[in-house]
PDB file of N, CA, C and O in Angstrom:
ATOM      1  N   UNK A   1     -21.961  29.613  14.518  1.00  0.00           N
ATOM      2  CA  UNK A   1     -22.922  28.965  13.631  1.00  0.00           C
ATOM      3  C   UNK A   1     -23.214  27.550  14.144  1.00  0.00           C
ATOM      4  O   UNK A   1     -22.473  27.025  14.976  1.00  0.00           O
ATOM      5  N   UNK A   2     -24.307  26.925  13.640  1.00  0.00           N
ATOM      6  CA  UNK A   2     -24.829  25.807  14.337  1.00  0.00           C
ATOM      7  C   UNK A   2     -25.043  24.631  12.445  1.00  0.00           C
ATOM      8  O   UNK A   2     -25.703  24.972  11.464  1.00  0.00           O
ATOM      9  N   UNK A   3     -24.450  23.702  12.567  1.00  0.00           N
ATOM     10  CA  UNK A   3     -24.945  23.046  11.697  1.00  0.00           C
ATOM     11  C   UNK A   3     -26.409  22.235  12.026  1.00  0.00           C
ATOM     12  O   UNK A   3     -26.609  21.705  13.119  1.00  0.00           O
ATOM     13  N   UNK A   4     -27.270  22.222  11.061  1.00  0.00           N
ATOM     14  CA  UNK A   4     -27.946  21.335  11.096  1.00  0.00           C
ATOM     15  C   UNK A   4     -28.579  20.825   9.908  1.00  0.00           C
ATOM     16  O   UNK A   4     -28.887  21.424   8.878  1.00  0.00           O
ATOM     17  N   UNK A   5     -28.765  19.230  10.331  1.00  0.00           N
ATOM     18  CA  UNK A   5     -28.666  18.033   9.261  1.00  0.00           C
ATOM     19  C   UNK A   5     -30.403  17.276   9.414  1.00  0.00           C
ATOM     20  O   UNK A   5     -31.116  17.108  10.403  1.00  0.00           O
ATOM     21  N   UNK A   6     -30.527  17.085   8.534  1.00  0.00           N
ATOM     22  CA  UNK A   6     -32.104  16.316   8.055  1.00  0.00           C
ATOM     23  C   UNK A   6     -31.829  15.270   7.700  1.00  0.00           C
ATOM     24  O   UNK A   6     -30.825  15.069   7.016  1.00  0.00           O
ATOM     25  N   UNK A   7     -32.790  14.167   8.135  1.00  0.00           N
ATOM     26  CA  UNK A   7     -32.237  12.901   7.785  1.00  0.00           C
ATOM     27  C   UNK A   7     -34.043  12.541   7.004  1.00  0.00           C
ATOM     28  O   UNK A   7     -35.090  13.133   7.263  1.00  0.00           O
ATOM     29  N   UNK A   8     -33.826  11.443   6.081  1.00  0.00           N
ATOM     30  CA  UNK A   8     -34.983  10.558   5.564  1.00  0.00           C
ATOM     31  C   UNK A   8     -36.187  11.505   4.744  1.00  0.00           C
ATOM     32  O   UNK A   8     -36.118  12.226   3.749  1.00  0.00           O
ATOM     33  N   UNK A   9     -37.023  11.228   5.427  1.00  0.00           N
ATOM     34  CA  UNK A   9     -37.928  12.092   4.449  1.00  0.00           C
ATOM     35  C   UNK A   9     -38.125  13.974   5.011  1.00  0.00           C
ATOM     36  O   UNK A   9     -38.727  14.876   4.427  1.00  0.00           O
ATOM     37  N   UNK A  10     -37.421  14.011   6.208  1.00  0.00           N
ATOM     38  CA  UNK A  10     -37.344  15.659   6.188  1.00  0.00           C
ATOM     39  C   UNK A  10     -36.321  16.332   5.315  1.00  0.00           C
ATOM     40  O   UNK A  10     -35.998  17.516   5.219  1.00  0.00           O
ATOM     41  N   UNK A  11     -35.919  15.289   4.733  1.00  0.00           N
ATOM     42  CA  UNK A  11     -34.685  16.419   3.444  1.00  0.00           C
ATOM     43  C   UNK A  11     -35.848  16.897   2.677  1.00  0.00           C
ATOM     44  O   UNK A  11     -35.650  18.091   2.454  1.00  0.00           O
ATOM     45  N   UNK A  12     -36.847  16.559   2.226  1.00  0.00           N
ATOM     46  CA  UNK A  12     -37.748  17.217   1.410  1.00  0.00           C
ATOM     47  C   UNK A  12     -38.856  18.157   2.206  1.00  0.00           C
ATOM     48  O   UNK A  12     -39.215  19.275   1.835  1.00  0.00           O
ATOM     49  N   UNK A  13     -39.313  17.458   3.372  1.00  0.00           N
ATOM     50  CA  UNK A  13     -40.451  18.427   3.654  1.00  0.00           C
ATOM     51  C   UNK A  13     -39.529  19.556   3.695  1.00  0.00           C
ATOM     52  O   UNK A  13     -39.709  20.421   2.838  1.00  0.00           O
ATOM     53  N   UNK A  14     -38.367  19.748   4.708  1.00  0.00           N
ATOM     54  CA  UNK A  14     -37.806  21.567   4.495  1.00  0.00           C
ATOM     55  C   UNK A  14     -37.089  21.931   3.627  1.00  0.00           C
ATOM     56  O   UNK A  14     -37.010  23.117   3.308  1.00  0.00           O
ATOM     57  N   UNK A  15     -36.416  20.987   3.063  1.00  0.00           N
ATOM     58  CA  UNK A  15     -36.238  21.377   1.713  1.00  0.00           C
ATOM     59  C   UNK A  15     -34.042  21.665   1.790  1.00  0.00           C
ATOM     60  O   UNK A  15     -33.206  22.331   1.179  1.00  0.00           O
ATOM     61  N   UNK A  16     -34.066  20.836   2.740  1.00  0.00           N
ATOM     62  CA  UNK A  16     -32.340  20.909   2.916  1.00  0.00           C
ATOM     63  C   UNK A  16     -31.672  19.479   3.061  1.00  0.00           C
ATOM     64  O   UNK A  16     -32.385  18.481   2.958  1.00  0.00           O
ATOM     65  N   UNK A  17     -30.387  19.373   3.285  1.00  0.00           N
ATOM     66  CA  UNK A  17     -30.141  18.440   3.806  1.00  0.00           C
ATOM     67  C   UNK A  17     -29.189  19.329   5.123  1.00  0.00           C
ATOM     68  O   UNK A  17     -29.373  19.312   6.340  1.00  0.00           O
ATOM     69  N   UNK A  18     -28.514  19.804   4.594  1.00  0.00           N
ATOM     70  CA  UNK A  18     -26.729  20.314   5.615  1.00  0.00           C
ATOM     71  C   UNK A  18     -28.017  21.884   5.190  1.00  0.00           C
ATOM     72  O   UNK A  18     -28.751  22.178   4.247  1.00  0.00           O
ATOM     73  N   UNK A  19     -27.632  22.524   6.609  1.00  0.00           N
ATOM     74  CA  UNK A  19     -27.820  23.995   6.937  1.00  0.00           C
ATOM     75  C   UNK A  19     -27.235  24.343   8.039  1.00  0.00           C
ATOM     76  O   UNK A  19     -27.317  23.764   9.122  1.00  0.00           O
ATOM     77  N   UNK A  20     -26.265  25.885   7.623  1.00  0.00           N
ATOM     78  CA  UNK A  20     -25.960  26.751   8.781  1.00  0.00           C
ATOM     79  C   UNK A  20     -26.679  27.831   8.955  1.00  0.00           C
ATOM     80  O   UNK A  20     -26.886  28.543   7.972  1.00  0.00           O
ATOM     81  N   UNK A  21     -27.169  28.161  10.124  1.00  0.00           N
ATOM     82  CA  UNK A  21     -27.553  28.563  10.858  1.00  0.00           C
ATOM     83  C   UNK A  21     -27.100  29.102  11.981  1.00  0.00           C
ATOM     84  O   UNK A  21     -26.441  28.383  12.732  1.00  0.00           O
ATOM     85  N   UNK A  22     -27.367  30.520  12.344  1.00  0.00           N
ATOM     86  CA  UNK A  22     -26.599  31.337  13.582  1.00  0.00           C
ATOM     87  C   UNK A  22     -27.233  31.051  14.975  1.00  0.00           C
ATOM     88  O   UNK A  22     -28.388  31.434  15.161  1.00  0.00           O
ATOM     89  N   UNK A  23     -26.594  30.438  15.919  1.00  0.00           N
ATOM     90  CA  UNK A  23     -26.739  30.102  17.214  1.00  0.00           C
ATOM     91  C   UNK A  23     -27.711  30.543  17.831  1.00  0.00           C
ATOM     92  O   UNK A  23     -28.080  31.668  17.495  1.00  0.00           O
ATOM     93  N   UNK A  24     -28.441  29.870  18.890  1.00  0.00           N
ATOM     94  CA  UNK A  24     -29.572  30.505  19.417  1.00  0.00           C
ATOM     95  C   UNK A  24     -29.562  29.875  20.572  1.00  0.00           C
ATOM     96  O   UNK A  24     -28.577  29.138  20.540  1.00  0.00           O
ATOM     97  N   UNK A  25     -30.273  29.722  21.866  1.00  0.00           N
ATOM     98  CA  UNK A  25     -29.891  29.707  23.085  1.00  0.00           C
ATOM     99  C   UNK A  25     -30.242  28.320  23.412  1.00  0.00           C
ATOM    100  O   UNK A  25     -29.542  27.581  24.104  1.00  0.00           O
ATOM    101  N   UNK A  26     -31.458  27.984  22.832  1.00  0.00           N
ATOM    102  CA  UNK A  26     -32.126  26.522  23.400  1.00  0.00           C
ATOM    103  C   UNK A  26     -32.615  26.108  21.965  1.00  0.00           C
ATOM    104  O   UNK A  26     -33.012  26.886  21.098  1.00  0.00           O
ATOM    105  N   UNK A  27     -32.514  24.744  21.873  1.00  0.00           N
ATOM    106  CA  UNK A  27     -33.212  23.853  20.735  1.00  0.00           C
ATOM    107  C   UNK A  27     -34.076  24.329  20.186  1.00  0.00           C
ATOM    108  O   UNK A  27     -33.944  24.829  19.069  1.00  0.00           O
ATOM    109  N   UNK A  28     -35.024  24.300  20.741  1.00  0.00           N
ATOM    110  CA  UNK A  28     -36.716  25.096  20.632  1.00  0.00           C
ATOM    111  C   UNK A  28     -36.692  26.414  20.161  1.00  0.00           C
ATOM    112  O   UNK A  28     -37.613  26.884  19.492  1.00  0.00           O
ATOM    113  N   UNK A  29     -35.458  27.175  20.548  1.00  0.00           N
ATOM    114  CA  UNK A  29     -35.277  28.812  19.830  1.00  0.00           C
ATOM    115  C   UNK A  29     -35.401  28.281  18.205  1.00  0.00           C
ATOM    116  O   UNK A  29     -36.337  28.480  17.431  1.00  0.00           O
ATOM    117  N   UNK A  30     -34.212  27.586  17.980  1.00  0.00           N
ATOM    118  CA  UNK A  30     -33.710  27.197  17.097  1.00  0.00           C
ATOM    119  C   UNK A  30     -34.898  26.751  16.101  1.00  0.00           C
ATOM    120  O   UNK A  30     -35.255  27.530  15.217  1.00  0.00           O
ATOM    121  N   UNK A  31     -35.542  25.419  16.262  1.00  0.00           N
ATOM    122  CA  UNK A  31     -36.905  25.069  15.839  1.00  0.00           C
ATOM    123  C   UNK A  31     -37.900  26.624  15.397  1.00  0.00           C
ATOM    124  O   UNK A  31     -38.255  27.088  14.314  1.00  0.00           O
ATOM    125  N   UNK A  32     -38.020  26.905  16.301  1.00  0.00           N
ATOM    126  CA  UNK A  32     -38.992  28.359  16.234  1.00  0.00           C
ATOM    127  C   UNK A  32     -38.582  29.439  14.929  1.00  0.00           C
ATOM    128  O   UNK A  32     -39.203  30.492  14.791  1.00  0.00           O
ATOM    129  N   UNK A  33     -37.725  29.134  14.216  1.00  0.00           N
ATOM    130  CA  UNK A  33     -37.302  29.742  13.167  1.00  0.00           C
ATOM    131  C   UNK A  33     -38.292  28.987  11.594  1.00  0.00           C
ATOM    132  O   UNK A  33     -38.633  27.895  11.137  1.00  0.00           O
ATOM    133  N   UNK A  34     -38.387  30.507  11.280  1.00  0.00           N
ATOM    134  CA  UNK A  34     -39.054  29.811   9.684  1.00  0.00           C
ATOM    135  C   UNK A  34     -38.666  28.630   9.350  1.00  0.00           C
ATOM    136  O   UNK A  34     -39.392  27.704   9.712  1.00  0.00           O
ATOM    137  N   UNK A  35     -37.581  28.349   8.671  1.00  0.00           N
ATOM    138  CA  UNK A  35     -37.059  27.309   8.010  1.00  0.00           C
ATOM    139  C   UNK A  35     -37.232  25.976   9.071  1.00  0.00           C
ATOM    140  O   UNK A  35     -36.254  25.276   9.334  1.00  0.00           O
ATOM    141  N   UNK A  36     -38.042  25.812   9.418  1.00  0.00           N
ATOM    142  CA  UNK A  36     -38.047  24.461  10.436  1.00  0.00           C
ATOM    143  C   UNK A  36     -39.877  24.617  10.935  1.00  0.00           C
ATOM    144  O   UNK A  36     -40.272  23.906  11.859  1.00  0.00           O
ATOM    145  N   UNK A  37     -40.539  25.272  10.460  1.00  0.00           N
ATOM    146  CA  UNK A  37     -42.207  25.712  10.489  1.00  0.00           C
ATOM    147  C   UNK A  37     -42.526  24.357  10.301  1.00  0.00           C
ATOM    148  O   UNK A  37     -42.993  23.858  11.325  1.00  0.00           O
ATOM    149  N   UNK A  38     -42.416  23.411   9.124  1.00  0.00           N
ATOM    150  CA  UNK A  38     -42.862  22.644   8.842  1.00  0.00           C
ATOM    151  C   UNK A  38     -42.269  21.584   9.649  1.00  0.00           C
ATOM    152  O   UNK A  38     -42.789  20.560   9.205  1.00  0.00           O
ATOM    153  N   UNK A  39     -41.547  21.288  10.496  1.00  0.00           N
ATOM    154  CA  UNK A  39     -40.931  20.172  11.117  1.00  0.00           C
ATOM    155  C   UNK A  39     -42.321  19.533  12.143  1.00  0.00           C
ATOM    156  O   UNK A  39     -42.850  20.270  12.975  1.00  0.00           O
ATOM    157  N   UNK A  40     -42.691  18.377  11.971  1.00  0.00           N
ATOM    158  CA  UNK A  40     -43.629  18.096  12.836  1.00  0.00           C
ATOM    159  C   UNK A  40     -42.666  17.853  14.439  1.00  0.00           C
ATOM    160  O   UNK A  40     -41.449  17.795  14.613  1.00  0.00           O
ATOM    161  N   UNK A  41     -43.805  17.752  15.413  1.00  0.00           N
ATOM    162  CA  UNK A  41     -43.546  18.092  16.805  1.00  0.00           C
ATOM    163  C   UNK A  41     -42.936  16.710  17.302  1.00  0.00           C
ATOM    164  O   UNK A  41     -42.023  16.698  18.127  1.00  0.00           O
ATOM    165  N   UNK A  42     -43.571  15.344  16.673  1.00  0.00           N
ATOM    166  CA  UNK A  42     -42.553  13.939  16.993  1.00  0.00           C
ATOM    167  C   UNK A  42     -41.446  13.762  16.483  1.00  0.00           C
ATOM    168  O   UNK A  42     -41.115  12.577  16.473  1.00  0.00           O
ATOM    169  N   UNK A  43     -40.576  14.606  15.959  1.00  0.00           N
ATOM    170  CA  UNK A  43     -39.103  14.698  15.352  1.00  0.00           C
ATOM    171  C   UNK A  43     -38.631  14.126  16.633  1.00  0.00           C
ATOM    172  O   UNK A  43     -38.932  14.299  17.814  1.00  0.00           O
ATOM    173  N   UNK A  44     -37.590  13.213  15.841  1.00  0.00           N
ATOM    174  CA  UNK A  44     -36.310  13.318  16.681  1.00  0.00           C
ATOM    175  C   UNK A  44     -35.408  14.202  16.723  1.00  0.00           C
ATOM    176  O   UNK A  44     -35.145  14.901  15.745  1.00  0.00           O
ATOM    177  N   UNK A  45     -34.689  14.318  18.077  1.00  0.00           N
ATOM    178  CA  UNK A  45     -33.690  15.532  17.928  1.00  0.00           C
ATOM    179  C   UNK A  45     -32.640  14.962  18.434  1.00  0.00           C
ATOM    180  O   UNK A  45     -32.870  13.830  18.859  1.00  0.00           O
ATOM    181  N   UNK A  46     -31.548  15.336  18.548  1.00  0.00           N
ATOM    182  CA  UNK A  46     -30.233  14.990  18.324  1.00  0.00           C
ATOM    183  C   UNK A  46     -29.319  16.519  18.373  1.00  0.00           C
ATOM    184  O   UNK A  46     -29.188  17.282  17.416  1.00  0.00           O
ATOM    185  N   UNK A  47     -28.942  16.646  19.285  1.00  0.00           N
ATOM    186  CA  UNK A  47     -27.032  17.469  19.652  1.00  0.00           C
ATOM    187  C   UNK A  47     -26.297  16.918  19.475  1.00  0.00           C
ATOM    188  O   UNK A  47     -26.462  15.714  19.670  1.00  0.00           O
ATOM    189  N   UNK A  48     -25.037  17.369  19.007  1.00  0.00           N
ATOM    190  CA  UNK A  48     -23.628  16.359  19.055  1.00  0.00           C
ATOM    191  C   UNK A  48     -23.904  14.879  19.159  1.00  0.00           C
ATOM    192  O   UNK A  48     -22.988  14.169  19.574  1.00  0.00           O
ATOM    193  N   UNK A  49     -25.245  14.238  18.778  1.00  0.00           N
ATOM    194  CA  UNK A  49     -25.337  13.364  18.216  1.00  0.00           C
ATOM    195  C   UNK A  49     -25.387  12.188  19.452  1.00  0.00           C
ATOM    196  O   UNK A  49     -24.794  11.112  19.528  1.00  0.00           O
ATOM    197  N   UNK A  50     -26.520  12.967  20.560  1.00  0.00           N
ATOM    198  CA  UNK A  50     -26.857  12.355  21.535  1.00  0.00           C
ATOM    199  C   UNK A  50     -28.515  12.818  21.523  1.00  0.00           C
ATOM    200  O   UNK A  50     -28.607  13.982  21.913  1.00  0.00           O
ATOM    201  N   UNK A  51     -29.507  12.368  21.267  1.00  0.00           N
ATOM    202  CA  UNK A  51     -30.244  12.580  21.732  1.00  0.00           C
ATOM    203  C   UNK A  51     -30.866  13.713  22.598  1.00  0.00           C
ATOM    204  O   UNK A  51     -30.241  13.824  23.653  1.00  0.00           O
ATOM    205  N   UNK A  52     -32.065  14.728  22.468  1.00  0.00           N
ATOM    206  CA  UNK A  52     -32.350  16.091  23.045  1.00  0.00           C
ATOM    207  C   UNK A  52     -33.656  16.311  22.858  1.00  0.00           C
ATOM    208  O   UNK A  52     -34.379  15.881  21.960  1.00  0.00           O
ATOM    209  N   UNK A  53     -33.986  17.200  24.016  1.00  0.00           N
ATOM    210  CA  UNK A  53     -35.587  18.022  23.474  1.00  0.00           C
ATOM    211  C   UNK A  53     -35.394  19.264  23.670  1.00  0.00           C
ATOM    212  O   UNK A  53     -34.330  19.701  24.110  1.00  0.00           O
ATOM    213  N   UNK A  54     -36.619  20.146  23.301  1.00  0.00           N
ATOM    214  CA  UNK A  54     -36.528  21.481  22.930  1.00  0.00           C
ATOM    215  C   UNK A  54     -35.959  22.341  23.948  1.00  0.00           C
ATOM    216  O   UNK A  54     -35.633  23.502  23.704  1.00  0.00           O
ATOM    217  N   UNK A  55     -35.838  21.813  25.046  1.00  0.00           N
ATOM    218  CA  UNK A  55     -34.896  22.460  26.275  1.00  0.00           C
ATOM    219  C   UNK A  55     -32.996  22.667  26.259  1.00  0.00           C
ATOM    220  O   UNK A  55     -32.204  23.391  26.862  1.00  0.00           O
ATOM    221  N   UNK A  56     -32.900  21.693  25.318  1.00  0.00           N
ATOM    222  CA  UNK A  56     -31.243  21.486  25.190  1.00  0.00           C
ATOM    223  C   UNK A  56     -30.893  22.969  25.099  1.00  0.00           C
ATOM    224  O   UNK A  56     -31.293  23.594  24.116  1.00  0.00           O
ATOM    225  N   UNK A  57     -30.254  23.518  25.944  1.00  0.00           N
ATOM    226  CA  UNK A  57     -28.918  24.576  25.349  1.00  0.00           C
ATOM    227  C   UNK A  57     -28.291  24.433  23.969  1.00  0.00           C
ATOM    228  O   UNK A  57     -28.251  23.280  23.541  1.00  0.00           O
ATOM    229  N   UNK A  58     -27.913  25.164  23.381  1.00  0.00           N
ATOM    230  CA  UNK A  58     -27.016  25.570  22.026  1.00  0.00           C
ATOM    231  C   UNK A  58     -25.891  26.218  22.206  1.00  0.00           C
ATOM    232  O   UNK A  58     -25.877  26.983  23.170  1.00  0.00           O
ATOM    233  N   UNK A  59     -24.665  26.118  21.377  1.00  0.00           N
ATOM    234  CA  UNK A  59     -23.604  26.763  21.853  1.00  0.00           C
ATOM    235  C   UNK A  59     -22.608  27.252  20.308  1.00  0.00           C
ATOM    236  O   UNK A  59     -23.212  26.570  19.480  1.00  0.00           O
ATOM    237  N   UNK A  60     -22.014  27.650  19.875  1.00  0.00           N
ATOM    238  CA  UNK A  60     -21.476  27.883  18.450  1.00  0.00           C
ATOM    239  C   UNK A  60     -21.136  26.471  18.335  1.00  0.00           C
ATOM    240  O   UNK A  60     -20.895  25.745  19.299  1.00  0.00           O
ATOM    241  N   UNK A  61     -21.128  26.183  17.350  1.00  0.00           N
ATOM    242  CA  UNK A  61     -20.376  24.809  16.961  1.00  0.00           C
ATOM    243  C   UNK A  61     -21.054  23.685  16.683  1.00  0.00           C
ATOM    244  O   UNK A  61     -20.700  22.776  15.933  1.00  0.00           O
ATOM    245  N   UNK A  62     -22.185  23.790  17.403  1.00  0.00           N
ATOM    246  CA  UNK A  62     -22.719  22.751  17.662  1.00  0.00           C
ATOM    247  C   UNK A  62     -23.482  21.924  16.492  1.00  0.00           C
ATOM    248  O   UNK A  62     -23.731  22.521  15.445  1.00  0.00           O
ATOM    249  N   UNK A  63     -23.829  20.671  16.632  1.00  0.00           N
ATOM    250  CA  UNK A  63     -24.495  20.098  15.217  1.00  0.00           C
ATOM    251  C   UNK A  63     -26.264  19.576  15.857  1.00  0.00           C
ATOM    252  O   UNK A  63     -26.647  18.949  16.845  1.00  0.00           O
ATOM    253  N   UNK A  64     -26.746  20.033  15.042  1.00  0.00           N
ATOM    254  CA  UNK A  64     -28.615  19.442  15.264  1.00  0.00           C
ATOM    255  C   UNK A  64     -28.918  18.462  14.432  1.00  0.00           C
ATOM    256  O   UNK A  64     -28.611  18.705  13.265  1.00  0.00           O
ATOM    257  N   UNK A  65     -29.366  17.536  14.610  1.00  0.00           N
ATOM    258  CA  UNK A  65     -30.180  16.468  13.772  1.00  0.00           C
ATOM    259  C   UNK A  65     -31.010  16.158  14.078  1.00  0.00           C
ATOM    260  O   UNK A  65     -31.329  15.561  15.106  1.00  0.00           O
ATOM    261  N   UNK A  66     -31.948  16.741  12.651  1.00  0.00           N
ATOM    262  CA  UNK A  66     -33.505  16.265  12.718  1.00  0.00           C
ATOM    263  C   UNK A  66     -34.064  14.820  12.152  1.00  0.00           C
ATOM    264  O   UNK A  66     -33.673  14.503  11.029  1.00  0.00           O
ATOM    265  N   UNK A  67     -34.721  14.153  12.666  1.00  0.00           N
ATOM    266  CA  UNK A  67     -34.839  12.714  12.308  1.00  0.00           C
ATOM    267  C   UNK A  67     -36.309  12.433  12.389  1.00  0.00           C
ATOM    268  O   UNK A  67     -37.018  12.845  13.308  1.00  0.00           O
ATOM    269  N   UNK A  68     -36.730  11.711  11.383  1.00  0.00           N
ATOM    270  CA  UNK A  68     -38.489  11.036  11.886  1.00  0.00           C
ATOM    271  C   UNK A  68     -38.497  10.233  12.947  1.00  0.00           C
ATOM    272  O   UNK A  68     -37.526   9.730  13.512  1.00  0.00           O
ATOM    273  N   UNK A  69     -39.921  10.103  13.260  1.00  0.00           N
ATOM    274  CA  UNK A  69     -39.724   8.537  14.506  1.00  0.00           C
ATOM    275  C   UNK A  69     -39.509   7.772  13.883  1.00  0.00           C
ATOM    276  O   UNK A  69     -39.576   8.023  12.679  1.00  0.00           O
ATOM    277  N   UNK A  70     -39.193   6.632  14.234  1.00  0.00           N
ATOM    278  CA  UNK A  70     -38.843   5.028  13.731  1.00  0.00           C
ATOM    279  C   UNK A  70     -40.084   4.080  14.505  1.00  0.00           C
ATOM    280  O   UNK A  70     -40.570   4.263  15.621  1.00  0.00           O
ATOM    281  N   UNK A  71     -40.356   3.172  13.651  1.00  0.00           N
ATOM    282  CA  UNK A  71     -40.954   2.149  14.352  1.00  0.00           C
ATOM    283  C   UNK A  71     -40.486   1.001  13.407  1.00  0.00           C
ATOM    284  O   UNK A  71     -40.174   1.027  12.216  1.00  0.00           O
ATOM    285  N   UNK A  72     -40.526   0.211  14.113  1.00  0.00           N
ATOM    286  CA  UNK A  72     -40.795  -1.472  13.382  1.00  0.00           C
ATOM    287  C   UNK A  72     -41.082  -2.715  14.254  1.00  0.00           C
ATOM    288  O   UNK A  72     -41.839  -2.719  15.225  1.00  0.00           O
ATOM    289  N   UNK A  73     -40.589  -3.458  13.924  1.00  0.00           N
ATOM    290  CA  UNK A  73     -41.425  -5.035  14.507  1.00  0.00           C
ATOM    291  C   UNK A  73     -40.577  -6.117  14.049  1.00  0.00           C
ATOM    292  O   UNK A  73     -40.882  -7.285  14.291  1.00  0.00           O
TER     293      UNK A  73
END
């Protein structure tokens, strides 16, 4: 299983905060699932809590975090 975590205002657009989810090969598999339809395409992404794009490998265990962009000044 793969945890994955929503941060800021995507706890509401999908409607979670904490979700498990069964492993899938690359990030982008993962994304490509219903429950993440609505995730816009400038998300941040995050593995084990390093930074990733839809190419990252997946492995059991692993944790995803979805994040908005940030800006400020």
């Amino acid at each position: 299983m793969i945890t994955v975590k929503c941060f800021a205002r995507y706890r509401a657009l999908l409607g979670f905060s904490d979700l498990e989810v069964p492993a899938a090969p690359t990030l982008g598999d993962l994304l490509a699932d219903p429950p993440f339809a609505s995730l816009p395409k400038d998300a941040l992404l995050a593995v084990n809590k390093s930074f990733a794009d839809r190419a990252t490998p997946l492995a059991d265990g692993d944790e995803v975090a979805l994040m908005p962009p940030v800006s400020g000044g």
